[in-house]
C-alpha positions in Angstrom: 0.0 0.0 0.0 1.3 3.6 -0.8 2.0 5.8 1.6 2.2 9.4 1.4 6.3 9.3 0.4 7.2 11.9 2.9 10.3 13.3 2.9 10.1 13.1 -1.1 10.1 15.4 -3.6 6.8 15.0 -5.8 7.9 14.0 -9.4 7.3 16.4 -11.9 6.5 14.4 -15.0 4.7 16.5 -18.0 3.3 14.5 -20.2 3.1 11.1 -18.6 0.6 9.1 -19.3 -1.0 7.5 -16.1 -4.4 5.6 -15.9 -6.3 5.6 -13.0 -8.2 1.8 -12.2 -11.1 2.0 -9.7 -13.0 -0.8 -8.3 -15.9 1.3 -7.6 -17.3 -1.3 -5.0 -17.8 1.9 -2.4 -18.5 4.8 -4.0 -18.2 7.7 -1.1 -14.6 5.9 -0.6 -13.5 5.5 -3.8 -14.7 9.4 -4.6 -12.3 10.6 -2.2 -9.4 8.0 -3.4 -9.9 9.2 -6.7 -10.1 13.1 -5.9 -6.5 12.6 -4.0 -4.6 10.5 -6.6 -6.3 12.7 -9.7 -4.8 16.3 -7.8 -1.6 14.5 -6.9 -1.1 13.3 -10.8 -2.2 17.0 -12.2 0.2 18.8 -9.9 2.9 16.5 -11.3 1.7 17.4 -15.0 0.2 14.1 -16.0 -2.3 12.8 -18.4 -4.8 11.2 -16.6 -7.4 8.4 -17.9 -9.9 6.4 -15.6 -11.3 3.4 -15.7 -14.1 1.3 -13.4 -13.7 -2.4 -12.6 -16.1 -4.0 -10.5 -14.2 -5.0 -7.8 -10.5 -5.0 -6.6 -9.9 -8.4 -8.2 -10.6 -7.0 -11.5 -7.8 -4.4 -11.0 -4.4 -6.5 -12.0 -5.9 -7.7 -14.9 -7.4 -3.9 -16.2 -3.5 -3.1 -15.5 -2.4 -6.2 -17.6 -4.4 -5.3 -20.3 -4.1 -1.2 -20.5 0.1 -2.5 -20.6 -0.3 -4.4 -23.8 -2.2 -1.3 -25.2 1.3 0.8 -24.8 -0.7 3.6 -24.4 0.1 4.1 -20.6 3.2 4.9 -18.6 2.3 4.3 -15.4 -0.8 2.9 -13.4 -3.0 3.7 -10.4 -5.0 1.2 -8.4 -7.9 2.4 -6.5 -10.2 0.6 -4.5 -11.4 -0.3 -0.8 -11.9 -3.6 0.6 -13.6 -4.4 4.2 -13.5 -6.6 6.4 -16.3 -9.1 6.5 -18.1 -12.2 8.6 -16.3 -14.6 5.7 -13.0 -15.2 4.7 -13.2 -13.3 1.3 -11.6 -10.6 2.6 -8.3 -12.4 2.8 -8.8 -13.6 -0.7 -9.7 -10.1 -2.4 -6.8 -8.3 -0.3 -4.1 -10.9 -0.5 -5.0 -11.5 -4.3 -5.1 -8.0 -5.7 -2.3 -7.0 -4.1 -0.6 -10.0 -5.1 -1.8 -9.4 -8.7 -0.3 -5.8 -8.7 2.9 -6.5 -7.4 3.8 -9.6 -9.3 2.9 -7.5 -12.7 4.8 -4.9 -11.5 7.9 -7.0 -10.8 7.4 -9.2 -14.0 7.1 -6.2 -16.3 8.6 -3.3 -14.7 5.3 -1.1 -14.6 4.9 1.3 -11.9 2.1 1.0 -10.2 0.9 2.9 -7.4 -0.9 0.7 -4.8 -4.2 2.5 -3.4 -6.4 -0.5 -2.4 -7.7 -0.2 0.7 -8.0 -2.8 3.4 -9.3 -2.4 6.6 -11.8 -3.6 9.2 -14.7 -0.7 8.6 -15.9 2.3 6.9 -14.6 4.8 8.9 -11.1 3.2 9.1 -11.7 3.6 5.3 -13.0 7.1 5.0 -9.8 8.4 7.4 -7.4 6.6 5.1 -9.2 8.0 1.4 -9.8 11.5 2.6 -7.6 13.9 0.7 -7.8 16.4 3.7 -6.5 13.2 5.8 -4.3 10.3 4.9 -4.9 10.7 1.5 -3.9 7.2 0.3 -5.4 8.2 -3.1 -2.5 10.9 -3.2 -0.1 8.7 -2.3 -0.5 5.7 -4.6 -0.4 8.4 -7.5 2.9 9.6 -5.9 4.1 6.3 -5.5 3.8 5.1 -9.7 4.8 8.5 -10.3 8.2 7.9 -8.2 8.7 4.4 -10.4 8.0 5.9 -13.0 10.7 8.7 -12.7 13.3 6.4 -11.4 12.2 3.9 -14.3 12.9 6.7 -16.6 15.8 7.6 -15.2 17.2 4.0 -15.0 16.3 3.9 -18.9 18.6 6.9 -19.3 15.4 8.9 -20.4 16.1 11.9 -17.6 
């Protein structure tokens, strides 16, 4: 999960091309997860896109698929997922965020992590608020920061 990458510089990348992925499952959440990571990638001069999935299992395989398009440089993964009487939480948190790190790994894409997971709604409305944690924010600032360095790396700044 992204953090807020204090201590670092925000990226200033004109130009990049970053799509957003939402598994709009709650939609007050997700609102404010989007408004945090869409500010955080216009500050840094980005082209934004946005997509809906249905649910955060959905979301590695929107990535996968946006990545064979070439039309993106970097990804952002929104979504929430809470806590429950069954064990599908485990499986929907463990498996997207398994999902976005192994593509990330495998192919080198930066992706910004911004899914959610927590035990209620108002552990999840703290964390998405742009005026609080902002987690929204920082999974934009953290595909932003892979993308920089994978630029750099590339030789490209």
């Amino acid at each position: 999960m992204a953090g807020a990458g204090e201590g670092l510089e925000p990226p200033r990348l004109p130009g990049a091309r970053v799509l957003v992925v939402e598994a709009r499952y709650y939609a007050g959440i997700n609102a404010m997860l989007l408004a945090g990571a869409v500010a955080a990638l216009e500050r840094a001069g980005a082209v934004v896109e946005h997509t809906v999935v249905p649910g955060a299992l959905e979301i590695p395989t929107a990535v996968a698929l946006a990545h064979r398009s070439g039309r993106f440089d970097a990804y952002v993964a929104l979504g929430c997922v809470i806590r429950g009487e069954t064990s599908h939480y485990d499986l929907v948190a463990g498996e997207s965020c398994r999902g976005l790190t192994d593509l990330g790994v495998r192919e080198g894409l930066p992706i910004g992590n911004g899914i959610l997971t927590v035990e209620n709604e108002r552990q999840a409305e703290v964390r998405a608020d742009p005026n609080g944690q902002d987690k929204g924010g920082g999974a934009a600032l953290a595909a932003l920061h892979l993308l920089a360095l994978k630029r750099r790396l590339d030789g490209e700044i």
